[in-house]
MIPARO-493944 format. One record per residue (C-alpha): residue number from 0; residue in three letters; x, y, z. Coordinates in steps of 0.25 Angstrom, whole numbers, plus 5000, padded with zeros to 4 digits. Layout:
REM MIPARO-493944
n=NUM	res=ALA	X=X	Y=Y	Z=Z $
...
REM end
This chain:
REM MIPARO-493944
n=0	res=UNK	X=4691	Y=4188	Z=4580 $
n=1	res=UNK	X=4683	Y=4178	Z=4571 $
n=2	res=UNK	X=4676	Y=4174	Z=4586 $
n=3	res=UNK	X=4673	Y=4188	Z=4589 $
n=4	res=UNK	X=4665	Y=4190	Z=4574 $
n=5	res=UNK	X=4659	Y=4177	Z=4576 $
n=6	res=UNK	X=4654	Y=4179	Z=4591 $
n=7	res=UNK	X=4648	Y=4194	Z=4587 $
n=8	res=UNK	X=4641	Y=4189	Z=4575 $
n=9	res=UNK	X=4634	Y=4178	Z=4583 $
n=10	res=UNK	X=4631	Y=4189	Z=4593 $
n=11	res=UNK	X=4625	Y=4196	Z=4581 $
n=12	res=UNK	X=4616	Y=4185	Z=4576 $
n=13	res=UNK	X=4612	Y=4183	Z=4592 $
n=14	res=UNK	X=4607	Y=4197	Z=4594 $
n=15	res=UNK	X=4603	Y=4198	Z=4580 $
n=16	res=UNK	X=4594	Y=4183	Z=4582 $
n=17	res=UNK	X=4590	Y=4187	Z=4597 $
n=18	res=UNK	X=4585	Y=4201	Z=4591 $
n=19	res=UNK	X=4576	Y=4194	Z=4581 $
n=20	res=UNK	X=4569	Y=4184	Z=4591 $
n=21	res=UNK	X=4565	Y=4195	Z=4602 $
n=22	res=UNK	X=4560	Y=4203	Z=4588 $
n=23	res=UNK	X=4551	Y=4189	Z=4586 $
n=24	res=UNK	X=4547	Y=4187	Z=4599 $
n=25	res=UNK	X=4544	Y=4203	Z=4603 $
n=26	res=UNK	X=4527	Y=4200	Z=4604 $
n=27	res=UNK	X=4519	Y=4213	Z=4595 $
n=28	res=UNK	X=4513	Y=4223	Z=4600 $
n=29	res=UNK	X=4498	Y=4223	Z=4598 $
n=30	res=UNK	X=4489	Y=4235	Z=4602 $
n=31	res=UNK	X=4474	Y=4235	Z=4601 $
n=32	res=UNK	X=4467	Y=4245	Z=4606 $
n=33	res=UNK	X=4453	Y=4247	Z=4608 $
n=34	res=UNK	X=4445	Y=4261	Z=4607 $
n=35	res=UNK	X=4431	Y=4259	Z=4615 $
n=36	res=UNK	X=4422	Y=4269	Z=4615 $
n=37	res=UNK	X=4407	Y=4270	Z=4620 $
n=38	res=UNK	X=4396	Y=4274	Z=4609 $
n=39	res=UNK	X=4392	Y=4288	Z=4606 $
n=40	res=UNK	X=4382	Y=4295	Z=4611 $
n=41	res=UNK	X=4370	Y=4288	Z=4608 $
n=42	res=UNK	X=4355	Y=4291	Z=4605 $
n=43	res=UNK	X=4348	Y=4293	Z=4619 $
n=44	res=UNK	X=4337	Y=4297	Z=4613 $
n=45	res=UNK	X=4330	Y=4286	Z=4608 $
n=46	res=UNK	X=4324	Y=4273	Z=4615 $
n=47	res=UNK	X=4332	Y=4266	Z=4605 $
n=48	res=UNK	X=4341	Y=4254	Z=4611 $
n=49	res=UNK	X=4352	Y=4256	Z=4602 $
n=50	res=UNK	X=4353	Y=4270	Z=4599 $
n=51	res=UNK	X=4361	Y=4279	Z=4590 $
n=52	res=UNK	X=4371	Y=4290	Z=4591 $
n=53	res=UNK	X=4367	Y=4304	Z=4592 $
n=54	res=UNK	X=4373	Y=4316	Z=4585 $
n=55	res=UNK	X=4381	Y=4316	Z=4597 $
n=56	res=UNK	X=4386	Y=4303	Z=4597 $
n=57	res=UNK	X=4389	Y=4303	Z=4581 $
n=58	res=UNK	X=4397	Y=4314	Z=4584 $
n=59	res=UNK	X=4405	Y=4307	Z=4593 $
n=60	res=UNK	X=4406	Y=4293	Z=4585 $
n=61	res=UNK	X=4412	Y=4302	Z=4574 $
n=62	res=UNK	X=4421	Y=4308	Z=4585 $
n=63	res=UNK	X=4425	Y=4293	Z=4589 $
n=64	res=UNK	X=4428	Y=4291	Z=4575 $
n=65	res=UNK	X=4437	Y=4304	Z=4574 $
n=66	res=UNK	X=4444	Y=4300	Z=4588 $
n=67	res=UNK	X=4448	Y=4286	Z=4584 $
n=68	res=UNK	X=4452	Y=4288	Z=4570 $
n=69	res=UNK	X=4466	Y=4290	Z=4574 $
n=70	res=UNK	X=4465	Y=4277	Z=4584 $
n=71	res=UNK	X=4468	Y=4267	Z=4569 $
n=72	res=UNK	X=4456	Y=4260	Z=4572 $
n=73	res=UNK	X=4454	Y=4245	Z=4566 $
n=74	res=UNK	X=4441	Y=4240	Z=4573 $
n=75	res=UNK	X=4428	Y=4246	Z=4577 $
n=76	res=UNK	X=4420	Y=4241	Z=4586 $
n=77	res=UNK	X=4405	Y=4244	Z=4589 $
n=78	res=UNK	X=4394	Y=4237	Z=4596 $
n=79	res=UNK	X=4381	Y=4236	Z=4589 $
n=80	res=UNK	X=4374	Y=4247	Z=4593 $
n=81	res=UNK	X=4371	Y=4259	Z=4585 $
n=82	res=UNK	X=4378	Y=4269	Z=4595 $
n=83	res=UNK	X=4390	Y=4260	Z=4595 $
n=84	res=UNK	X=4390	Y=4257	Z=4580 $
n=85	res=UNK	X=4387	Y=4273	Z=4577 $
n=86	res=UNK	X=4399	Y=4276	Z=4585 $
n=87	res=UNK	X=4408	Y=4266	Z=4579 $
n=88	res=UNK	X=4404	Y=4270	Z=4565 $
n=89	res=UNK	X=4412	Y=4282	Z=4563 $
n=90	res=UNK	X=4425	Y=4277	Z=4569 $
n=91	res=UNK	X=4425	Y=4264	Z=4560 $
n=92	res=UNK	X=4422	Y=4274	Z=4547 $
n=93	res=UNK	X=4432	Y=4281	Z=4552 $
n=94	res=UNK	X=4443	Y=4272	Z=4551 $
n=95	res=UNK	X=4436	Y=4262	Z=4539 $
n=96	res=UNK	X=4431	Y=4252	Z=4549 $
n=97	res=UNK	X=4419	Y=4244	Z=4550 $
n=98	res=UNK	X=4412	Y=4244	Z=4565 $
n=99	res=UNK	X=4412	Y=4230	Z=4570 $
n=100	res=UNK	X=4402	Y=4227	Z=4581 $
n=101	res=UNK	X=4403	Y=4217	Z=4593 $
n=102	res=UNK	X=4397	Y=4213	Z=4605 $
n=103	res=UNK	X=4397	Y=4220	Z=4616 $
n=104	res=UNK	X=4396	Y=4209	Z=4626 $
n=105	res=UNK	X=4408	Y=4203	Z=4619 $
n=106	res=UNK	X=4418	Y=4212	Z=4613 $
n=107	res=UNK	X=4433	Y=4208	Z=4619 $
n=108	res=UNK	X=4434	Y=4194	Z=4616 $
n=109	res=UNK	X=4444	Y=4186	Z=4609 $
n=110	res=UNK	X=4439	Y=4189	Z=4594 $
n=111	res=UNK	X=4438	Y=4204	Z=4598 $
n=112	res=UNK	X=4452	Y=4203	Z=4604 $
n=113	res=UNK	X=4458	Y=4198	Z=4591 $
n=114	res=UNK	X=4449	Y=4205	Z=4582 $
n=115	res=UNK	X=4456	Y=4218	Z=4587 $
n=116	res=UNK	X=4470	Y=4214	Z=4592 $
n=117	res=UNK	X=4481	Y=4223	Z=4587 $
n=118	res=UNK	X=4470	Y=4233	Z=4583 $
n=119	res=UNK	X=4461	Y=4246	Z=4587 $
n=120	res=UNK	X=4448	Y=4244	Z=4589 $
n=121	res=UNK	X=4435	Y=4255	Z=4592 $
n=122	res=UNK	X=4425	Y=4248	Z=4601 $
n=123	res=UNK	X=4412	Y=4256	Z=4603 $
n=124	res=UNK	X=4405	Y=4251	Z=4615 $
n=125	res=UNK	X=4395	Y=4257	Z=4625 $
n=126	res=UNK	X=4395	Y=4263	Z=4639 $
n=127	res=UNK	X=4398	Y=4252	Z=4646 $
n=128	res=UNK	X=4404	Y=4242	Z=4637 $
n=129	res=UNK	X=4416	Y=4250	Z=4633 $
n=130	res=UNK	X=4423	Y=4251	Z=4648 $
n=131	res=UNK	X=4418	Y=4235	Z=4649 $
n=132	res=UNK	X=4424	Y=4233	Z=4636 $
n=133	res=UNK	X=4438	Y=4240	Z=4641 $
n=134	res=UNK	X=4436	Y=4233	Z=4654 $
n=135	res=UNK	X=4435	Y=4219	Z=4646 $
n=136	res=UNK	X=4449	Y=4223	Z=4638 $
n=137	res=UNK	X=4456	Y=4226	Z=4652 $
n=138	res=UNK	X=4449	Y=4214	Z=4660 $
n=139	res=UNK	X=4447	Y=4222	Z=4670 $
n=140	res=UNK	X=4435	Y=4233	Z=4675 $
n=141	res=UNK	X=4441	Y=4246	Z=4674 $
n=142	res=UNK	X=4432	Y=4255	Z=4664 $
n=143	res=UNK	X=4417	Y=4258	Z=4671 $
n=144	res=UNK	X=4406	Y=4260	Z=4658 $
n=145	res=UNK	X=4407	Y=4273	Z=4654 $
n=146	res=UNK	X=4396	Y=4284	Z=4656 $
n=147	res=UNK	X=4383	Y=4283	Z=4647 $
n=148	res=UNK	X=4387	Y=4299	Z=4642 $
n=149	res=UNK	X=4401	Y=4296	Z=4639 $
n=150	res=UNK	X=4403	Y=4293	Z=4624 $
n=151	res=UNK	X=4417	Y=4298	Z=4624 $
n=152	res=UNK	X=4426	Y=4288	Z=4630 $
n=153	res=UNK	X=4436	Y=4281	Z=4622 $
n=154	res=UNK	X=4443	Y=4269	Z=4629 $
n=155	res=UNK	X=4455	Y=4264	Z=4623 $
n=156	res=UNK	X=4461	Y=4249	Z=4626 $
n=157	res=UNK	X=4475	Y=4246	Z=4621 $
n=158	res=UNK	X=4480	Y=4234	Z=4624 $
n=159	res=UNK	X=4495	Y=4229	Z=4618 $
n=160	res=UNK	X=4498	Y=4217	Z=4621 $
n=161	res=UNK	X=4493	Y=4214	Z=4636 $
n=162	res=UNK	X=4491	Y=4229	Z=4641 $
n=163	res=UNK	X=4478	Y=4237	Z=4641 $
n=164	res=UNK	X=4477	Y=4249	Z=4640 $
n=165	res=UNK	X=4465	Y=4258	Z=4643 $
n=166	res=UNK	X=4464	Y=4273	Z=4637 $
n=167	res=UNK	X=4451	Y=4281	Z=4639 $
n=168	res=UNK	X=4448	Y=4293	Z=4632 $
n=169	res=UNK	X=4437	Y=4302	Z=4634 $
n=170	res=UNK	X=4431	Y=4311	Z=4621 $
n=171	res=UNK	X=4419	Y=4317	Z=4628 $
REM end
């Protein structure tokens, strides 16, 4: 009886031991995920080279901002231009953010990759550098530039761990 007591506890404390090392060596789980959209419509009216939004397009930022304020937003992206910046604007107030800028030419590299690990970013790009930018992430060309009318498109990138995924909405 005694080796039957003794011989199910060790069993115990080899289950229990065993139990604890697969919790320790279990890796996390870590989603970032990326929302890319295209500027609003912009001012086609002037022969400035870095126009504005129209009413139109302000509209629309605000909308962008109403849309992704249930996404829990931590970073906001914008290029330098004032389309990308007006259209980032309202989604950073939105969720008590400031718009960081970055280069276009230069976006997904190691610091970037880091800098948003583990969280949800908004990137506000333009026609054709938001389907490049997702192509980047997949390492593949899969997304052709999106059409110069279309303002509405809202790509999202989720990648936990290893896997992509790719998500496209449309709001126009």
């Amino acid at each position: 009886m005694k080796k039957l007591i003794f011989l199910l506890a060790f069993v115990a404390l080899f289950v229990s031991c065993k139990s604890d090392k697969e919790e320790e060596v279990k890796p996390a789980i870590e989603t970032t995920v990326y929302y890319l959209i295209r500027h609003a419509e912009k001012d086609r009216s002037t022969p400035d080279k870095d126009p504005g939004l129209t009413e139109e397009g302000l509209k629309r930022a605000d909308n962008w901002a109403t849309i992704l304020k249930e996404k829990e937003i931590d970073l906001v992206f914008s290029t330098n231009y004032k389309r990308t910046q007006q259209t980032a604007s309202p989604i950073a107030k939105a969720n008590k953010l400031e718009v960081l800028s970055y280069d276009p030419r230069d976006l997904y590299n190691d610091n970037f990759k880091t800098q948003t690990k583990g969280k949800s970013a908004v990137i506000v790009r333009h026609s054709n550098t938001t389907p490049s930018f997702v192509n980047t992430i997949l390492g593949k060309q899969k997304y052709d530039q999106i059409n110069d009318s279309d303002n509405g498109k809202l790509f999202i990138v989720s990648i936990v761990n290893d896997s992509i995924l790719v998500k496209i909405e449309d709001y126009n």
